[in-house]
C-alpha positions as CSV (number, residue, x, y, z in Angstrom):
1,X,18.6,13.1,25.8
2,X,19.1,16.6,24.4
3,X,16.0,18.8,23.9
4,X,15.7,19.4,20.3
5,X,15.0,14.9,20.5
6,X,12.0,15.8,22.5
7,X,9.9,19.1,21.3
8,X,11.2,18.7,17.2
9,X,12.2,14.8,16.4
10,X,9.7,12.6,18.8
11,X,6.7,14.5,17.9
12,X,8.1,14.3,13.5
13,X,8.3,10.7,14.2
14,X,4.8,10.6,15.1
15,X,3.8,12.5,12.2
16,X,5.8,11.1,9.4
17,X,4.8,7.4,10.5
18,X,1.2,8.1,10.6
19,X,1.2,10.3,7.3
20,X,3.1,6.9,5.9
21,X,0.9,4.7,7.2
22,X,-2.4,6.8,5.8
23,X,-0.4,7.0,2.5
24,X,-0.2,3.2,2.6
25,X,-3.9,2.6,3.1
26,X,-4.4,4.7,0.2
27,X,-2.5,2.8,-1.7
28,X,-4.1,-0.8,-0.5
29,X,-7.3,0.8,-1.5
30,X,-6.3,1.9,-4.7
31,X,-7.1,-1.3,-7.5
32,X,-4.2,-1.6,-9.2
33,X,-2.0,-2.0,-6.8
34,X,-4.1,-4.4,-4.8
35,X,-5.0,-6.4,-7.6
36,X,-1.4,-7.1,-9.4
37,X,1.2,-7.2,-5.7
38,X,-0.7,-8.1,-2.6
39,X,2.2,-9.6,-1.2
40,X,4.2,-5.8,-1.3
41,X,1.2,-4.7,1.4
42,X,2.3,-7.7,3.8
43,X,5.5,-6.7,4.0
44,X,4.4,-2.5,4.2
45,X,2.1,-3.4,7.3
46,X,4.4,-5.8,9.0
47,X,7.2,-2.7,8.7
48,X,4.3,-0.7,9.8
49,X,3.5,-3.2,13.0
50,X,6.6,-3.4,14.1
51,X,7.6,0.4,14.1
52,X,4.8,1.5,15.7
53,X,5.6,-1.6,18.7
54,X,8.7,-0.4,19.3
55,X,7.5,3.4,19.3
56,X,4.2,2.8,21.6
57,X,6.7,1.2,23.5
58,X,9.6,3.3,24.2
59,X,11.9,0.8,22.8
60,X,13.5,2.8,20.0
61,X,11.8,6.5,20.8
62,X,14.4,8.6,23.1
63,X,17.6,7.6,20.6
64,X,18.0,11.0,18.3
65,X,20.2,9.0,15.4
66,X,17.1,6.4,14.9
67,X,14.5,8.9,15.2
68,X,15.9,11.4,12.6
69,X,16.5,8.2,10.1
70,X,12.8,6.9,10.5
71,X,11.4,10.8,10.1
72,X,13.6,10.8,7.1
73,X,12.4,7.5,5.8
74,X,9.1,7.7,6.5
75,X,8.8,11.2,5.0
76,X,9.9,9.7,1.9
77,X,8.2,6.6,1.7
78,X,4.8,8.8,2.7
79,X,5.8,11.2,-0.5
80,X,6.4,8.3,-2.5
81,X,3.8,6.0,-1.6
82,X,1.2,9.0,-2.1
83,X,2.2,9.8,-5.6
84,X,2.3,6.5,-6.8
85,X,-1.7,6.5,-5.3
86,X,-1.8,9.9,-7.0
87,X,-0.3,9.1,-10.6
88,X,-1.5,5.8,-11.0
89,X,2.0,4.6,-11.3
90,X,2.7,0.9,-12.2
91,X,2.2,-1.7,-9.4
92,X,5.7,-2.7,-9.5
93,X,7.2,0.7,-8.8
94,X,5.6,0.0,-5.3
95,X,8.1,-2.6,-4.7
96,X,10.8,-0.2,-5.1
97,X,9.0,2.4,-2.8
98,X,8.4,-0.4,-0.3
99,X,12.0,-1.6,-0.8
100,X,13.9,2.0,0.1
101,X,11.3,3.2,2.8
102,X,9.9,0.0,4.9
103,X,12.5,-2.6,4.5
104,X,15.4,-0.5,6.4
105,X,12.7,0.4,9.1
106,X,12.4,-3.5,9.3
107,X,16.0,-3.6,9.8
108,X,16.6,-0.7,11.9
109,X,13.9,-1.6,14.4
110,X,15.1,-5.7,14.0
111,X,18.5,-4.5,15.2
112,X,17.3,-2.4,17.5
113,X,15.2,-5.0,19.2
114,X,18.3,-7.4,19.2
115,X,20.7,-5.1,20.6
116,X,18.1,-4.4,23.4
117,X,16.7,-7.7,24.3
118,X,20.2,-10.0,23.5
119,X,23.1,-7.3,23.7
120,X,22.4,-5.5,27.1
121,X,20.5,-8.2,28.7
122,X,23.9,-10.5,28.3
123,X,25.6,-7.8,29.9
124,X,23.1,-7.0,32.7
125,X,23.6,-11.2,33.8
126,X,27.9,-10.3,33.1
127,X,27.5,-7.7,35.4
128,X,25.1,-9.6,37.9
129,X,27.5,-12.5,38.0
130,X,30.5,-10.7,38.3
131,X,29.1,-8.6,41.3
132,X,28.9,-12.6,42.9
């Protein structure tokens, strides 16, 4: 792990997911949104859950690639989110927001979680056999 992942990217991450997820709440408070896609927050907070898991616990913090892609995702997704809050934009933009910021953070951290708990741990019992 090189230093510029430790004192610049771990500390972003931090940032930009909690300025998304206070962007978010904004938006849930907000009426029109809540009233006309309540199924769009679901899916936000379920993204939001599971990125902040894996983050609390260490699972996908110390890798430099994923961290600068969730800074960069969550920075946009916490611009987004907050103007649509801001500009009283239609509900169903949110979809779209939710769609280009959340959903890859789903799949990043879903793959992610695979890789750690399926991938390695296959090869950890290879390896443990083979040493047999």
């Amino acid at each position: 792990m090189n230093q510029a992942n430790v004192t610049v990217l771990i500390p972003l991450r931090f940032s930009t997911t909690i300025l998304h997820f206070m962007a978010m709440l904004l938006a849930t408070a907000s009426s029109s949104s809540k009233t006309k896609s309540p199924g769009i927050f679901v899916i936000a907070y379920f993204a939001f859950f599971v990125d902040f898991v894996t983050m609390l616990c260490g699972l996908s913090l110390f890798d430099s690639n994923r961290n600068l892609c969730q800074v960069i995702l969550h920075f946009v997704g916490g611009v987004m989110v907050s103007m649509h809050t801001a500009y009283k934009w239609q509900p169903s933009v949110l979809w779209i927001i939710i769609g280009i910021s959340n959903v890859p953070l789903i799949l990043l951290e879903g793959w992610n979680l695979v890789r750690i708990f399926l991938y390695e741990r296959r090869l950890f019992h290879q390896a443990k056999q083979s040493r047999n």
